[in-house]
C-alpha positions as CSV (number, residue, x, y, z in Angstrom):
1,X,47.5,97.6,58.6
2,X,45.6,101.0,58.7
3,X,47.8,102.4,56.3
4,X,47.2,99.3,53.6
5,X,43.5,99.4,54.4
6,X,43.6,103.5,53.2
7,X,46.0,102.9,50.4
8,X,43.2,100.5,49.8
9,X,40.3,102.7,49.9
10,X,42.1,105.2,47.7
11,X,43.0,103.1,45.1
12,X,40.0,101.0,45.0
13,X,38.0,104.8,44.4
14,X,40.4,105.9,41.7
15,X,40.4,102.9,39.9
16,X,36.6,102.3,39.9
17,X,35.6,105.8,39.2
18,X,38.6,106.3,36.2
19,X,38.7,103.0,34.9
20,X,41.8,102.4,32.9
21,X,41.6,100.8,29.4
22,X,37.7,100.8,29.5
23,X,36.8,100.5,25.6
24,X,36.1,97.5,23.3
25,X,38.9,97.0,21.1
26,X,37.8,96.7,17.6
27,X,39.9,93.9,16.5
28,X,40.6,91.8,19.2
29,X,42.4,88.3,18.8
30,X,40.5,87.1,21.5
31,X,38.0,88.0,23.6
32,X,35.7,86.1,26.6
33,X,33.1,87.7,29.0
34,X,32.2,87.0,32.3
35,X,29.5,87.6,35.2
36,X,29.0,87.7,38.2
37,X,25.2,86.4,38.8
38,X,25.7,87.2,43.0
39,X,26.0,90.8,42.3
40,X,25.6,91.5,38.9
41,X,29.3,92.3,37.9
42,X,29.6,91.8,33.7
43,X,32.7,92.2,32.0
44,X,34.0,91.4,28.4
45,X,37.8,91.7,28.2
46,X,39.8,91.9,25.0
47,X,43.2,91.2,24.0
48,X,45.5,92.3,21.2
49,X,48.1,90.0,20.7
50,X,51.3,90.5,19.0
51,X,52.6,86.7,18.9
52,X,52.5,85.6,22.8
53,X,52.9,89.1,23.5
54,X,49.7,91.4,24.9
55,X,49.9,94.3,22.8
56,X,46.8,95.8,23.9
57,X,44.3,95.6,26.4
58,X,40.8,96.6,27.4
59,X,37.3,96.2,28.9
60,X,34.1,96.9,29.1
61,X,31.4,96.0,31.7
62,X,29.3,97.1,34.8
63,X,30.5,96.2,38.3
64,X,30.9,97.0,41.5
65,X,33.6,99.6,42.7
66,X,36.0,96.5,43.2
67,X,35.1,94.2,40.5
68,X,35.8,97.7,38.2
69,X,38.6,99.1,40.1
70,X,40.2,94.9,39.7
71,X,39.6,94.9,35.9
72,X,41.2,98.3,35.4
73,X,44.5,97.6,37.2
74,X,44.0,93.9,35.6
75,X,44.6,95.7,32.5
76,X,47.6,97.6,33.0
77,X,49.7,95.1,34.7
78,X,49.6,92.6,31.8
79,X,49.8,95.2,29.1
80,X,52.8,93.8,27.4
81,X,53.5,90.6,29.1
82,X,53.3,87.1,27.3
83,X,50.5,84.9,27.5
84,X,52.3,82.9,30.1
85,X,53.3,86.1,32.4
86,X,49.4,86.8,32.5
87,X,48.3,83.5,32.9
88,X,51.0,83.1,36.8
89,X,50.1,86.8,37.1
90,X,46.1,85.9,37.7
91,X,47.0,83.0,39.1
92,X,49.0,85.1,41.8
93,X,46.3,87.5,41.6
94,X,43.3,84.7,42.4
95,X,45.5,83.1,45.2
96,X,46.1,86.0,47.0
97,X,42.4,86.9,47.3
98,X,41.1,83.4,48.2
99,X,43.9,83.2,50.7
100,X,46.5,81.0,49.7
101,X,48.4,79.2,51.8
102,X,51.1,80.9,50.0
103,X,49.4,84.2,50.3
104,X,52.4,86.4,51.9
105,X,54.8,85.2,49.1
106,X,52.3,85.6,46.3
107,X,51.3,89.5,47.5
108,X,55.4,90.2,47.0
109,X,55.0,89.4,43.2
110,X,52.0,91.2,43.1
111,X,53.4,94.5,43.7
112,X,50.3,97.1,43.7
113,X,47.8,94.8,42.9
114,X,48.2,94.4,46.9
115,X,46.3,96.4,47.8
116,X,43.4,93.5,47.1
117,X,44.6,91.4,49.5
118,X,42.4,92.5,52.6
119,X,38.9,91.4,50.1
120,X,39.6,87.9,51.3
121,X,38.2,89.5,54.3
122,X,35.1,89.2,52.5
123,X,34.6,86.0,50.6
124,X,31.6,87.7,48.8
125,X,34.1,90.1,47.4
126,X,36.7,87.7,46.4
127,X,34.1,86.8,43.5
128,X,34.0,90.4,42.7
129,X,37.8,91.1,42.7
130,X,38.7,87.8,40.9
131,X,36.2,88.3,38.2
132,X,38.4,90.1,35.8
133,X,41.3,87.9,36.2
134,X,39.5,84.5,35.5
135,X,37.8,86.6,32.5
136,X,40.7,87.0,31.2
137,X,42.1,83.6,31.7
138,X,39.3,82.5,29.4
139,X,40.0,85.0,27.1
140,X,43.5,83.9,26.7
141,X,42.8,80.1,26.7
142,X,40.6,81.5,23.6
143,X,37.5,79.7,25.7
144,X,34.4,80.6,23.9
145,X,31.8,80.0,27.2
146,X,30.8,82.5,29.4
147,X,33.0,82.6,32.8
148,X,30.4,82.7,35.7
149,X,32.0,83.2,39.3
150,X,29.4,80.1,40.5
């Protein structure tokens, strides 16, 4: 377990200080934002789709070290998946962090993003972590309201 909890740490550090994909995309084909009124965390995330396929992604926003580090790595694991892939991919993600009963088979598919599985440790931070992924739910569902995490 130390060694995930330092994998953790070191990834969680990376990640928030150089965020992947952080830039607006100028034409999106859908966008959505979301906040986190607990701790502040705002985030807008964009899409570029090419059919069902994400062709491109990005965001922008404030956070926290995880809520950043979690959009980052949000980005590049459904860079070039369909709509569906994402949509069981932050389903996974969301399950695995609020601790699932299916938690151990859900962190399998996860692959790195594993390395969030300890915030659910810290139900404050699940908020944080998840924020991202239901952001981008929205954005894919092409909802047009504001995701807040209460």
């Amino acid at each position: 377990m130390a060694d995930l909890d330092e994998l953790y740490q070191e990834v969680i550090f990376d990640h928030s200080k150089k965020p992947r994909n952080c830039r607006k995309l100028e034409h999106p084909t859908c966008d959505a934002g979301g906040h986190n009124p607990l701790c502040g965390d705002r985030i807008h995330v964009y899409l570029e789709l090419d059919g069902e396929t994400i062709k491109d992604v990005a965001f922008e926003g404030k956070g926290c070290a995880i809520s950043t580090a979690s959009a980052s790595m949000m980005t590049a694991a459904v860079k070039g998946k369909t709509r569906a892939e994402a949509r069981a991919l932050a389903s996974d993600f969301v399950g695995m962090v609020t601790d699932a009963p299916a938690a151990a088979e859900l962190s399998e598919r996860l692959g790195k993003l594993n390395v969030f599985s300890g915030v659910k440790k810290f139900p404050v931070r699940v908020k944080c972590a998840s924020l991202a992924w239901r952001t981008l739910e929205a954005a894919l569902d092409e909802r047009q309201t504001e995701v807040s995490t209460e």
